[in-house]
Backbone as CSV, one residue per row, in Angstrom:
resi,resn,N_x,N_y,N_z,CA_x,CA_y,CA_z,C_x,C_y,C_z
1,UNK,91.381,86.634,130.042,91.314,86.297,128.608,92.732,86.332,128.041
2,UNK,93.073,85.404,127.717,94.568,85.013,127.345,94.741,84.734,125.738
3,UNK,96.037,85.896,125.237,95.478,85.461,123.534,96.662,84.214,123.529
4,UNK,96.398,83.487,122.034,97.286,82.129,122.042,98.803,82.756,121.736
5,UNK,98.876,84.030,121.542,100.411,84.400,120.665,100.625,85.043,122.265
6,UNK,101.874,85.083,122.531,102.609,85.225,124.033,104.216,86.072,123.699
7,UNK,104.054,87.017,123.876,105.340,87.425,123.626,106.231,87.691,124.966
8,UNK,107.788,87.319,124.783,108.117,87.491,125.726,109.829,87.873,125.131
9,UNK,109.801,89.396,125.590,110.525,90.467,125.213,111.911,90.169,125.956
10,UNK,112.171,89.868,127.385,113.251,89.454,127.567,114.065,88.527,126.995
11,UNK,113.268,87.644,126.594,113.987,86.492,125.627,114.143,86.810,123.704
12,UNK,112.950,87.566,124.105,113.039,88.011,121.990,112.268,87.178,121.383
13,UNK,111.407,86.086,122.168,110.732,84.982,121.785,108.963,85.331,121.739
14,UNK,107.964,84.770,120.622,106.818,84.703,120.245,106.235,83.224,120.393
15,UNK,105.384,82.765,121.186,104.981,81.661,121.476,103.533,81.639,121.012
16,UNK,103.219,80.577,119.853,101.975,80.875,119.669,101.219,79.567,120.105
17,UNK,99.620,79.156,120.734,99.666,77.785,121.633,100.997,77.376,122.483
18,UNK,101.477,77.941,123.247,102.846,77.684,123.731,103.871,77.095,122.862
19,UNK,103.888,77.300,121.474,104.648,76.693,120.210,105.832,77.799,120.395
20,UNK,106.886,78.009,120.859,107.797,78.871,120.268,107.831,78.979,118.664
21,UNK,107.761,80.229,117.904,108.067,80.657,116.678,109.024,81.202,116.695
22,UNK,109.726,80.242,115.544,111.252,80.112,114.377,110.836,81.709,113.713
23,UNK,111.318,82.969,113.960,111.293,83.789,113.377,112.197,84.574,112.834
24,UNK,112.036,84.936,111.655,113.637,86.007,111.263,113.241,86.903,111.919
25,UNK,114.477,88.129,111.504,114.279,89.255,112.849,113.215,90.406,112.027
26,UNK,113.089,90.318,110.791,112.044,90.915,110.326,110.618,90.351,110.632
27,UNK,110.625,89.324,110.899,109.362,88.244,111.105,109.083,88.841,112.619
28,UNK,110.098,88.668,113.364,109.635,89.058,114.854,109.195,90.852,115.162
29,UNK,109.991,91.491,114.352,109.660,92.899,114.482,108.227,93.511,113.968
30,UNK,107.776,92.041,112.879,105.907,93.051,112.578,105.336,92.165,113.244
31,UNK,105.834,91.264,114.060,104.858,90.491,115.295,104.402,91.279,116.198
32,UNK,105.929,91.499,117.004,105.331,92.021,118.346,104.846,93.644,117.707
33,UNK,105.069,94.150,116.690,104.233,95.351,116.537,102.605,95.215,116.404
34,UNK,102.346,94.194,115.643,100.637,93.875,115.710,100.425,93.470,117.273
35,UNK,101.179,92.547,117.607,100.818,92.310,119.251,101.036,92.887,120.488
36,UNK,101.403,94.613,119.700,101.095,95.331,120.879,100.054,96.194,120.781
37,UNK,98.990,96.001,120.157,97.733,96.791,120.084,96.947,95.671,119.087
38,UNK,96.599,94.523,119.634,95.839,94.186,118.984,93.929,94.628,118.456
39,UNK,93.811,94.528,117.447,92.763,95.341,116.747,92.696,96.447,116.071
40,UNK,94.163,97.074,116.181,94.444,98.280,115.743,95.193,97.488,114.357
41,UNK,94.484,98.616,113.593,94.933,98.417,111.974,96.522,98.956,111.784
42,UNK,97.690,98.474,111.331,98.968,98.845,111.126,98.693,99.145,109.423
43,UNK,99.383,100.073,109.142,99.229,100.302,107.752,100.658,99.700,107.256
44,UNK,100.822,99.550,105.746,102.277,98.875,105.980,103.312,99.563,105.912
45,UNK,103.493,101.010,105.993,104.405,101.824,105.905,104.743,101.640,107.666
46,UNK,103.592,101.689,108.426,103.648,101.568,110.243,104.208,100.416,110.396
47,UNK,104.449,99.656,109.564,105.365,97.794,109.887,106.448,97.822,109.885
48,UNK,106.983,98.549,108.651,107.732,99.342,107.825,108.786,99.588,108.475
49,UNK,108.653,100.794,109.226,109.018,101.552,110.340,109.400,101.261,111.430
50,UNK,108.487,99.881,111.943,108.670,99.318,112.950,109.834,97.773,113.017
51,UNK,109.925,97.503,111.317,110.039,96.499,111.445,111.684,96.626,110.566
52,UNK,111.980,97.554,109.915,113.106,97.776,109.256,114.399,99.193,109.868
53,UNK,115.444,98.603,110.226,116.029,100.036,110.090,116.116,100.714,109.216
54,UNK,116.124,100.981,107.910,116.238,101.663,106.956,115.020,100.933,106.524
55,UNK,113.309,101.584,106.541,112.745,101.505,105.737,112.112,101.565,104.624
56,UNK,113.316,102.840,103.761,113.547,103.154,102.688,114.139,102.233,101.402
57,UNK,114.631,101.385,102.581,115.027,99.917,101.571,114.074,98.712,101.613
58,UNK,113.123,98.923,101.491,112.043,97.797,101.527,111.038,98.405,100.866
59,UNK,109.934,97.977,100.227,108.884,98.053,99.297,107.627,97.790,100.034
60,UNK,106.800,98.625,100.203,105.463,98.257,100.698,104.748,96.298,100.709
61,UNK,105.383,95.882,99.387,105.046,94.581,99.468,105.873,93.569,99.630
62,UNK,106.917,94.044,100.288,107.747,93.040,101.129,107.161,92.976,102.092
63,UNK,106.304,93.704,102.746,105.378,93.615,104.656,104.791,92.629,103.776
64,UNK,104.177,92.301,103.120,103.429,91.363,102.599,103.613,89.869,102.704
65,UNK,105.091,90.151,101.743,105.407,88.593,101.467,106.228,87.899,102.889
66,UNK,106.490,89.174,103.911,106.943,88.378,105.132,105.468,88.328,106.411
67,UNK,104.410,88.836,106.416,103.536,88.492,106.851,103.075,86.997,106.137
68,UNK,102.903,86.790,104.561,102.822,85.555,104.234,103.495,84.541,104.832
69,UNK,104.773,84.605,105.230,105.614,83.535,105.599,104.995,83.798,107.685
70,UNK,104.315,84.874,107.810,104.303,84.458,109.256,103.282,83.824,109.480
71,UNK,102.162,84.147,108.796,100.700,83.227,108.693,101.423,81.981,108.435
72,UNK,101.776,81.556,107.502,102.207,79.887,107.313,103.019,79.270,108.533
73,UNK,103.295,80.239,109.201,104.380,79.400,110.174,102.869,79.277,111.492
74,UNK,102.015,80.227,111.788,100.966,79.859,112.335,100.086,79.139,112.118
75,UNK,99.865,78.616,110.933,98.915,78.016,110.289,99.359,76.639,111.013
76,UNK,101.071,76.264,110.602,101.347,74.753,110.703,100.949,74.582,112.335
77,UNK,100.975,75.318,113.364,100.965,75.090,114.725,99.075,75.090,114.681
78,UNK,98.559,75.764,114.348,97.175,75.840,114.448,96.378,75.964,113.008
79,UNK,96.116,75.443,112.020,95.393,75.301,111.731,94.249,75.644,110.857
80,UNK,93.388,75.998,111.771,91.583,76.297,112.234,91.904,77.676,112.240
81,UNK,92.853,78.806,112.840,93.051,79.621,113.174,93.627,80.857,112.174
82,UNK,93.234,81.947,111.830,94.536,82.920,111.053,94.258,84.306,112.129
83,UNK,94.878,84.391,113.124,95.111,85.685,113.859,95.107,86.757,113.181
84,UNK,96.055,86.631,112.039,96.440,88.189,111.472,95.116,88.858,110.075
85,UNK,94.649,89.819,110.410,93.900,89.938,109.393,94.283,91.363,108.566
86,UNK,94.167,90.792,107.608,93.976,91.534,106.513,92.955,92.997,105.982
87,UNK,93.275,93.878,105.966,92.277,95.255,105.742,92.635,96.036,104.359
88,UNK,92.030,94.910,103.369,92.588,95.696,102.297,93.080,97.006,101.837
89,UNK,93.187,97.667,101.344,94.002,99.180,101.366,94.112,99.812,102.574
90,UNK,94.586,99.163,103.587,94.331,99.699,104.924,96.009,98.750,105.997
91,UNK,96.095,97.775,105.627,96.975,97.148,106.392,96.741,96.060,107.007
92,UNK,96.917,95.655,108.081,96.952,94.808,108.792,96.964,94.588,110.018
93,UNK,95.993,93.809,111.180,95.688,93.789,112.541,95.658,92.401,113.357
94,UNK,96.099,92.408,114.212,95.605,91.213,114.749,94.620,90.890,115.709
95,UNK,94.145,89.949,115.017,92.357,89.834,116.038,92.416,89.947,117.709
96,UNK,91.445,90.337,117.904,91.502,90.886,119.235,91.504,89.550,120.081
């Protein structure tokens, strides 16, 4: 069972349908964090953390508005599809 998002850490690259994704480096850092436990809920302080060196300089709803920009960049390759879901007061997971 093969998911469509493909990460591949030697290169630093996220392939979603074999689409390489154009990602900033904040974009790539709450990727491969959802896509290393997919189904597991990330809260956004856990993105946060994962996704900022100083996450004291970022706002809970900046994970937001750069998850927005990562859904849209998945959307244009697929569609039909939104991987990343949403858990209201809870965070964010990607479907299993």
């Amino acid at each position: 069972n093969t998911t469509p998002l493909q990460h591949d850490s030697t290169r630093a690259r996220i392939t979603y349908h074999s689409t390489p994704l154009d990602l900033s480096s904040t974009e790539y850092h709450l990727l491969t964090t959802l896509c290393s436990h997919p189904g597991r809920v990330f809260s956004r302080t856990q993105l946060m953390d994962a996704a900022w060196t100083d996450p004291g300089a970022a706002l809970e709803r900046t994970v937001d508005a750069h998850i927005k920009s990562i859904r849209a960049k998945l959307k244009a390759i697929a569609p039909s599809q939104s991987p990343i879901q949403t858990h209201r007061g809870l965070g964010y997971s990607l479907t299993e």
